[in-house]
N, C-alpha and C positions, 0 to 999 in steps of 0.2 A: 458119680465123680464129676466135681466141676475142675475144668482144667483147658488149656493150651496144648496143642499137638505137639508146637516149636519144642516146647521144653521136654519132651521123652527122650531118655538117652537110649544107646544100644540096647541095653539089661532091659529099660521097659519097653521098648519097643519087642523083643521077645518075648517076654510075659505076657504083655498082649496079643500076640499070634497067639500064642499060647492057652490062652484062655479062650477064643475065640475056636483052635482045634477042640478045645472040651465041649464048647456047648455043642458044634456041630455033633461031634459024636452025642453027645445027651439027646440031641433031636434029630437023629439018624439021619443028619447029611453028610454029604461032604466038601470039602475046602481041598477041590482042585487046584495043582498048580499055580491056573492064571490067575485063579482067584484070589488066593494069597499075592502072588506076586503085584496083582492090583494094591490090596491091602496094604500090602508092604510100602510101595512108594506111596501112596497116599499119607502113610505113617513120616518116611522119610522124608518126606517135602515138607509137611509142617503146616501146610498151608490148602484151601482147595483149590483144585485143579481142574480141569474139563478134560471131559474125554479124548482127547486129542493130546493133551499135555500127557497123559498116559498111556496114549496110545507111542509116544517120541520117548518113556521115561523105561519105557519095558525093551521099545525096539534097542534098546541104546545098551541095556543091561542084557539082555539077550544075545545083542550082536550082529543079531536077524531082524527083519520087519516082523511087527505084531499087527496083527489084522485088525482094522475098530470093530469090525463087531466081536470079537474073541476080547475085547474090552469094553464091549456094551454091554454083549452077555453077562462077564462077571460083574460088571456091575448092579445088572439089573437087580442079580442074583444077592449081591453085599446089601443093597438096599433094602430088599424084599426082607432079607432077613434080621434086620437092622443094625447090620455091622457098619455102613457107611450112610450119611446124609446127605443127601440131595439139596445142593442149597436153588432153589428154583430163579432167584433173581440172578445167579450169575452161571444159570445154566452147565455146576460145579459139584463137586463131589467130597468130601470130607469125612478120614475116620469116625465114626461113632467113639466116646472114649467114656459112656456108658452102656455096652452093647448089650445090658441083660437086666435092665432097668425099665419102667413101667412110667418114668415121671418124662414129663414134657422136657424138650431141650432148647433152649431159646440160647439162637447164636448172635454173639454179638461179633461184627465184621468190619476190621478195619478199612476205609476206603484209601487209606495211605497208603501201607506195604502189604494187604490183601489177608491176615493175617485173622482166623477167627477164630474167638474162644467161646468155651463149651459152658450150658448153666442148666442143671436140671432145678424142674421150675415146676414144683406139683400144682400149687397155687392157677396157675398160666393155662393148666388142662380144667380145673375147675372152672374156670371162668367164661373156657369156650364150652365148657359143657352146659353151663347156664344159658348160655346165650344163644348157641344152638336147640336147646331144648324149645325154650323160648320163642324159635320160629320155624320150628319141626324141620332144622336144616342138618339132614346126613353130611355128617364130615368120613371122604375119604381118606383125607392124609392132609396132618400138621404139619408148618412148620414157620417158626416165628425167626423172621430175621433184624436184629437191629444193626442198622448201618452206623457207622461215627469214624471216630482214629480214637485208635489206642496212647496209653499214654506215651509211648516211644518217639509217637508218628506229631502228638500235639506240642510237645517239646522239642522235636525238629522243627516245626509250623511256627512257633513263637518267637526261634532263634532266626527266623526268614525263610529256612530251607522250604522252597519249593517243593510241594507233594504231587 
C-alpha cells in the first residue's frame, strides 16, 4: 500500500489494528497493551513522532505517566516486527501502512508540516542489492528517506507563508 497516515479515518484506523492483531496471532506473538496503544497514537497523529512525543501522547490518554522505556520497549518491539519505521534522520517513528509486505518503502517527508508519505518501491531493494553485492557490503537495515514539502506546504511557500 502506498499511502498517507493523515488520511486514515476511524474504520481504517481499526482495520489496521486489526490486521496487525492477525498477523501477531499467525506468528505467535503478541500485541500487548502498550503496544498497541503505541500503535494507535502513531496512527492517530498522522505524522512521526519521537519517542518522547509518545511517551506525553499515552501519559495524556492514560491520565497516568507512561514510563520511556514501557515506550522504547514497544517500540523496539513494532519495529522489530515491522509494524512501525524508524525514520533515523529525525530520530522518529511512523506506522508501517504496509506491515506484511516484502517490497522496500521509500519515505518521502515533508520539511514544512513534518508529514510523511509511504512508497513501496521493489525497484529501490534491487538496486541496493546490486550495489551491495558489488562491494560485498552486509546491509542490516534499509531505509530510504526523501526530504522536500508536500504539495500543501509548496503552495503555502509560493503564496509567501513562512514554513
Amino acid at each position: 500500500m502506498t499511502g498517507e497516515i493523515e488520511s486514515l479515518s476511524l474504520k481504517d484506523t481499526l482495520a489496521y489494528l486489526s490486521e496487525i492483531e492477525s498477523l501477531c496471532r499467525q506468528r505467535g506473538l503478541k500485541l500487548t497493551v502498550p503496544r498497541r496503544e503505541v500503535l494507535q497514537a502513531l496512527l492517530e497523529r498522522g505524522k512521526p513522532l519521537s519517542a518522547y512525543d509518545l511517551v506525553a501522547s499515552l501519559s495524556a490518554t492514560r491520565r497516568k505517566r507512561v514510563s520511556p522505556p514501557t515506550v522504547y520497549r514497544a517500540l523496539s518491539y513494532l519495529v522489530h516486527q515491522g509494524f512501525v519505521l524508524k525514520i533515523e534522520s529525525k530520530n522518529a517513528y511512523l506506522a508501517n501502512l504496509s506491515p506484511n509486505t516484502s517490497a522496500d518503502i521509500v519515505l518521502l517527508m515533508c520539511g514544512g508540516c513534518g508529514t510523511a508519505k509511504q512508497c513501496e518501491e521493489p525497484m529501490i531493494g534491487r538496486l541496493i542489492a546490486k550495489d551491495t553485492a558489488l562491494f560485498q557490503f552486509e546491509v542490516q537495515r534499509k531505509t530510504v528517506e526523501v526530504q522536500g514539502l508536500c504539495k500543501k506546504c509548496r503552495s503555502q511557500r509560493s503564496k509567501g507563508v513562512r514554513l
